[in-house]
C-alpha positions in Angstrom: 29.4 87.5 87.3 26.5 89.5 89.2 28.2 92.4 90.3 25.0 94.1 91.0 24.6 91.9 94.0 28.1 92.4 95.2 28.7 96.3 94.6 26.2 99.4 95.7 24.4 100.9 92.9 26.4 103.3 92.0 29.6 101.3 92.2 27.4 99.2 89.9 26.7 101.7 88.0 30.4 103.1 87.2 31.6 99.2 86.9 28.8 97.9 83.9 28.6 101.3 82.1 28.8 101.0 78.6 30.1 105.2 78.1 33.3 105.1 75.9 34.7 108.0 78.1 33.6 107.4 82.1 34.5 109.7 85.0 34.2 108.1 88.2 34.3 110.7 91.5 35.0 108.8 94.5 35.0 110.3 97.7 36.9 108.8 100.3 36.2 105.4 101.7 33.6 104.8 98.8 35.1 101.4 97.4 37.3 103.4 94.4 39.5 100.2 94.0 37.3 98.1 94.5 34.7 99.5 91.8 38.1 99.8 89.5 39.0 96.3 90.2 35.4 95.3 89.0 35.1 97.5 85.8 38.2 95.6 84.6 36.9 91.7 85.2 33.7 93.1 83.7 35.7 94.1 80.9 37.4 91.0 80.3 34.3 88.8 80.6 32.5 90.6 78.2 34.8 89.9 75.3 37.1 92.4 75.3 41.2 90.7 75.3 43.4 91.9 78.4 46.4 92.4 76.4 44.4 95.3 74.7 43.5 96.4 78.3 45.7 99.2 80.3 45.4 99.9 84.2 47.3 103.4 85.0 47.3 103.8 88.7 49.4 105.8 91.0 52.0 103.5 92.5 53.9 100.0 91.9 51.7 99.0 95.0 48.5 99.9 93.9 49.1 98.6 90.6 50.0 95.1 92.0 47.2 95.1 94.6 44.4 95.5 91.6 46.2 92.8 89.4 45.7 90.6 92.2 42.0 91.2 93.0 40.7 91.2 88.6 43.1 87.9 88.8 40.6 86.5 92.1 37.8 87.7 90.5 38.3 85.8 86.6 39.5 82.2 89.1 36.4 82.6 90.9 34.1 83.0 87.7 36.3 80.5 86.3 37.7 82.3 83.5 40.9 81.4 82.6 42.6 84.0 80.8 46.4 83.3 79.0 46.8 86.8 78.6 46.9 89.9 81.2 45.8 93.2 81.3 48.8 95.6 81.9 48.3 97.3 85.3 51.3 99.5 86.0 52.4 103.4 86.8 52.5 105.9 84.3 56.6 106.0 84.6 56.7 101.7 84.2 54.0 102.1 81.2 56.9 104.7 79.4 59.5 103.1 80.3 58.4 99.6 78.5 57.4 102.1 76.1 60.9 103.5 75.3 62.6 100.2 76.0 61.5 99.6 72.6 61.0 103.1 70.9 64.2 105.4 72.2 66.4 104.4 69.6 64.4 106.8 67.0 66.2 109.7 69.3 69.6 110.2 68.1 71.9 109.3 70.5 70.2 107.4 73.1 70.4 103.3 74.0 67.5 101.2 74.6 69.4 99.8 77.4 69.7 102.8 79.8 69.0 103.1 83.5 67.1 104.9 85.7 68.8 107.6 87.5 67.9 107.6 91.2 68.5 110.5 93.6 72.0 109.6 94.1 72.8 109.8 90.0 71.1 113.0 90.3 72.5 115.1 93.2 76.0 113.6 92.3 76.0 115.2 88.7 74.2 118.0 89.9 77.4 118.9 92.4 80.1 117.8 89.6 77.9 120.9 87.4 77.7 123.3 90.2 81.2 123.1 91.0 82.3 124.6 87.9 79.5 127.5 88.7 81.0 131.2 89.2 78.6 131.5 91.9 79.8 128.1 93.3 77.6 125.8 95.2 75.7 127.2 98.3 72.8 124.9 99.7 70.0 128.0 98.0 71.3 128.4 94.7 71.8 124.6 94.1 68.1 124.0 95.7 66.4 126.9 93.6 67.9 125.8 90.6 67.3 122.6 90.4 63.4 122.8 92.0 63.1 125.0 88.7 64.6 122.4 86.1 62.4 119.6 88.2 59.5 122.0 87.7 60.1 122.7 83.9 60.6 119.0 83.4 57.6 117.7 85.1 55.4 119.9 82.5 57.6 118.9 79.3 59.5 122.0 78.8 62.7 121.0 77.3 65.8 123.0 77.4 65.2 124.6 74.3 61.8 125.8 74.7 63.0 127.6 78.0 62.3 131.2 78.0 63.2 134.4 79.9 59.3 134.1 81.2 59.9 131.6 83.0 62.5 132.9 85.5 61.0 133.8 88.6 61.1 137.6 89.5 63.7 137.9 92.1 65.1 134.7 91.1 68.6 134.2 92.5 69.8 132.6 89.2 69.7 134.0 85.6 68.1 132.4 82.4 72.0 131.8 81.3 72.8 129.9 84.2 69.5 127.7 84.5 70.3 127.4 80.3 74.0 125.8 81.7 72.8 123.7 84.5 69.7 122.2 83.0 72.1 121.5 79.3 74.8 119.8 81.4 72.7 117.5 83.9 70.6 116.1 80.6 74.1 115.6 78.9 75.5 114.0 81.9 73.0 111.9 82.0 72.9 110.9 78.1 77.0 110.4 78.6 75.9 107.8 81.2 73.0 106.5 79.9 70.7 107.3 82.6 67.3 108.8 82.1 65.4 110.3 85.4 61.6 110.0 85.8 60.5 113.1 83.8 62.7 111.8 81.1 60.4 109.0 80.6 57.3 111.2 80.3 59.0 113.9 78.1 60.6 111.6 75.6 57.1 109.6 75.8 55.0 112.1 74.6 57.8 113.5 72.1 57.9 110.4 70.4 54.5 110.0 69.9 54.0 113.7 68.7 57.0 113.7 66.8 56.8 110.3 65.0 53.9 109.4 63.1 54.9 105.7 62.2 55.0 104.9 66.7 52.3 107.1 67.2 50.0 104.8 64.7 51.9 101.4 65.8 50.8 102.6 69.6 47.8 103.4 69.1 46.5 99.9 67.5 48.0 97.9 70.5 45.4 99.2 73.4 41.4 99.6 72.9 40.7 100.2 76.9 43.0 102.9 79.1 41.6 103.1 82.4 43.7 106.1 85.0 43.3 105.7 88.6 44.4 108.5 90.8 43.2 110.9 88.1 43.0 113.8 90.5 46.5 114.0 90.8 47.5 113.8 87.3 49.6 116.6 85.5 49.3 118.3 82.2 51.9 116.0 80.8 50.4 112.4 81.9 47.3 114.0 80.7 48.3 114.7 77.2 50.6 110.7 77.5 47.4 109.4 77.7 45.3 111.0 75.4 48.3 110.5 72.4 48.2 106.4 72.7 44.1 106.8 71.8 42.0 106.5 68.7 39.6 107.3 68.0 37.3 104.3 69.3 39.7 104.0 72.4 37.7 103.4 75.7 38.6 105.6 78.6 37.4 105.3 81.9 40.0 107.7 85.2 38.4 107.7 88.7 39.2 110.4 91.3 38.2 112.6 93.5 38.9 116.4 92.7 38.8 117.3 96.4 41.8 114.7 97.4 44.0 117.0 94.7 47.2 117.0 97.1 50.3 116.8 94.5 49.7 120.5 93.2 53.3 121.1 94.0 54.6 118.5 91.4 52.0 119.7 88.3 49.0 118.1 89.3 46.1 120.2 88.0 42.5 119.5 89.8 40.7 121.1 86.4 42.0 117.7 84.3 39.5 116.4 86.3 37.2 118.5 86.8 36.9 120.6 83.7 39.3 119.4 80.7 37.6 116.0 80.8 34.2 117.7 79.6 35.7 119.7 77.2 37.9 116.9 75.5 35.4 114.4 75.4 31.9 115.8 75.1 29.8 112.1 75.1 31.6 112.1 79.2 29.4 110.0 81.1 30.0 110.6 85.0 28.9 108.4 88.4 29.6 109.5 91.4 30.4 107.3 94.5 29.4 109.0 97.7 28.3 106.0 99.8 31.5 106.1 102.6 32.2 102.5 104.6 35.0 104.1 106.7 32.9 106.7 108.7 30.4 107.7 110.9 27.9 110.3 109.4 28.6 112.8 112.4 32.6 112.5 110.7 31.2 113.3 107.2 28.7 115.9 107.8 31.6 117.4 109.3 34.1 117.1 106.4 31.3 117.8 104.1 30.7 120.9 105.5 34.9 122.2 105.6 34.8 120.9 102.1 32.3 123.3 100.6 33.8 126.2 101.4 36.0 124.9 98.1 33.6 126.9 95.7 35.1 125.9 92.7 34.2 122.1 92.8 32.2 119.1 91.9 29.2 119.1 94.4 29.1 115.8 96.6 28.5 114.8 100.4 29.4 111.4 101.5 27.0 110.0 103.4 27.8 107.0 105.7 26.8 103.6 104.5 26.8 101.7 108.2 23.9 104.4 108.9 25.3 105.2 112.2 25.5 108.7 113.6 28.6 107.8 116.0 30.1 110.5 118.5 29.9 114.2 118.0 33.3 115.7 116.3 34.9 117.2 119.2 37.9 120.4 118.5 40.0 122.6 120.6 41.7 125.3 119.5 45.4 126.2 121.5 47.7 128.7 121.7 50.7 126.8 120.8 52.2 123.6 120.5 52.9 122.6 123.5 49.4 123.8 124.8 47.9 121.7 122.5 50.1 118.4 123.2 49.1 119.1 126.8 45.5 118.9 125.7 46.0 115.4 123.8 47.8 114.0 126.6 44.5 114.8 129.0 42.3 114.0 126.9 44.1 110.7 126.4 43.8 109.8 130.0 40.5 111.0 130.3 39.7 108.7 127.9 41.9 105.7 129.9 39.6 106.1 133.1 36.8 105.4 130.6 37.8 102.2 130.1 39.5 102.7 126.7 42.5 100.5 125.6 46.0 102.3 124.7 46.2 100.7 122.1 42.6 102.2 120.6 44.0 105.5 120.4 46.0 107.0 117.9 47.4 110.7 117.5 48.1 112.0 113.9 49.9 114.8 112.9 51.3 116.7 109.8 55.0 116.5 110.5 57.9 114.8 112.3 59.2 117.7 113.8 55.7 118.0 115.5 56.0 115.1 117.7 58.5 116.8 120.3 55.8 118.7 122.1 53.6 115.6 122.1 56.2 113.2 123.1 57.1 115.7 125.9 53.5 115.2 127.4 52.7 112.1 126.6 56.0 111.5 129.0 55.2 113.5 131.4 51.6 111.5 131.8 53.0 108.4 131.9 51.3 107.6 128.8 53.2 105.0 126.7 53.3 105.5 123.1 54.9 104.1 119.9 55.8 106.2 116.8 55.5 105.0 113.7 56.9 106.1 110.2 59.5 108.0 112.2 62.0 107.7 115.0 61.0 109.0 118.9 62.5 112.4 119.0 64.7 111.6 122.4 66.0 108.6 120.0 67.6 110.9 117.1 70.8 110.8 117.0 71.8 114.3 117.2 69.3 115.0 120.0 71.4 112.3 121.6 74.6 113.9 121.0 72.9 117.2 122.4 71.6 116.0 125.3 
């Protein structure tokens, strides 16, 4: 396979190099998957088996899409492998993990379930029933966000301290002790494990016993983490616990597309940890951008930098074309600024521009009121996607 011909050369680069430990920064639109997808069939075609071969990457999606593309790429070379890498999520990769290891816990089945948000709210009212303080909408939300919070970086009931109680909190450490002792038993009493539970018990198990850890650790040579930038302390640590010493690791991400601080991810994995785990890190940077104009980037590149603490890159558009000038306006409000869209929207119509050419992002549902409202008002038609038109809810209905 010459994949210098078919990637740029620094997606060549990242996809042939022969580090152990590779960190691949990919700025948006730079190929990421598709460099990923490469490094693996390179892999495979130069001796190394796919069942010794693990693909972490962020969702079931993502994880299917890549399986698909190293599967093209072997048919093409015609490489016929029997076996398969294992391309998966970091929750699928524990949970065929404990399928077969969870029975070395006292009191838990290798047949559980996964607890989805029903499970989970329904035990967490049956708990907060019982609760002297009963079960108002804030104490149940600030109570729980905290066991989600201590869960998602390992911290087991018994390692909870009076540190980690909140100033002000509006619960005490006795009653976060009760809540967060009952929902796991629940759980156990059903046989349900929720998503942390796969991490936590994960990583116990391979800390704790020394005869997994070693059986583990022999099955995978290769451990490749997409999505690295929003990995957490805990996925980090999963990770580095299935490797020996001559384990090959290779994560790709982009430190400035951090965006799941709020459930543990930590930019510095990235950015700093890396380096100071693994001093032979060899990094390649992918900065050439196939979804932009450079008059886009330059603009991006220049909001970015005022990020001080951060890997240094500037995309730089691969299609070479300057394109139209970023234009902004800044409103008072809302509904000044949906009045703005909706003339600059048929501005752009007497310019010969297609409805359906144009498209209006915003952060939130409840956002699309004041746009809808103009849009209406100009006789613009418009389609809303991910969501429901806000004349169309059904309590707006009601009200109306």
């Amino acid at each position: 396979m010459n994949i210098e011909q078919e990637l740029n050369h620094k997606q060549y680069l990242a996809a042939s190099s022969q580090a152990k430990h590779l960190r691949i920064v990919a700025g948006a639109g730079t190929g990421k998957t598709r460099t990923l997808t490469y490094r693996l069939a390179y892999q495979i075609l130069c001796g190394i088996n796919p069942k010794k071969m693990v693909a972490i990457t962020f969702t079931n999606k993502a994880a299917k899409e890549m399986l698909t593309r190293v599967e093209a790429l072997l048919e093409r070379e015609q490489v016929t492998k029997s076996s398969k890498p294992l391309i998966c999520t970091f929750h699928a990769f524990c949970y065929r993990f404990l399928r077969q290891e969870i029975t070395a816990i006292s009191g838990f089945d290798k047949n559980f379930q996964i607890a989805d948000e029903e499970n989970t709210a329904e035990i967490y009212k049956s708990i907060f029933k019982k609760m002297p303080k009963g079960d108002s909408k804030d104490y149940c939300k600030f109570v729980t966000s905290k066991i989600s919070s201590l869960k998602t970086e390992g911290i087991f009931r018994m390692d909870v301290t009076r540190s980690d109680i909140p100033m002000g909190a509006l619960y005490t450490l006795d009653e976060l002790l009760f809540v967060y002792q009952e929902y796991q038993r629940q759980l156990r009493i059903q046989n349900l494990l929720d998503f942390d539970d796969l991490l936590m018990l994960t990583v116990y198990l391979m800390k704790s016993n020394e005869e997994i850890r070693e059986h583990w650790r022999q099955k995978y040579d290769v451990f490749l983490v997409d999505e690295f930038q929003d990995t957490n302390s805990l996925q980090y640590e999963m990770v580095k616990l299935f490797m020996k010493k001559d384990t090959s690791l290779t994560v790709v991400g982009d430190p400035d597309q951090t965006i799941y601080t709020w459930r543990g991810a930590k930019n510095e994995i990235i950015k700093d940890r890396l380096q100071e785990d693994f001093s032979d890190l060899e990094t390649v940077v992918l900065d050439e951008n196939y979804r932009s104009t450079q008059n886009i980037l330059d603009v991006a590149n220049a909001l970015i930098q005022h990020n001080k603490n951060r890997l240094k890159k500037d995309l730089i558009a691969k299609s070479d074309e300057s394109g139209a000038p970023v234009e902004y306006f800044r409103e008072t409000d809302n509904n000044q600024e949906a009045y703005q869209v909706a003339r600059r929207i048929q501005t752009l119509i007497k310019n010969g521009v297609d409805y359906n050419q144009i498209a209006v992002i915003y952060r939130s549902n409840y956002l699309s009121r004041a746009l809808e409202s103009q849009l209406t008002k100009f006789k613009i038609p418009y389609e809303v996607y991910g969501g429901m038109k806000f004349y169309e809810r059904a309590e707006i209905k009601d009200a109306i």
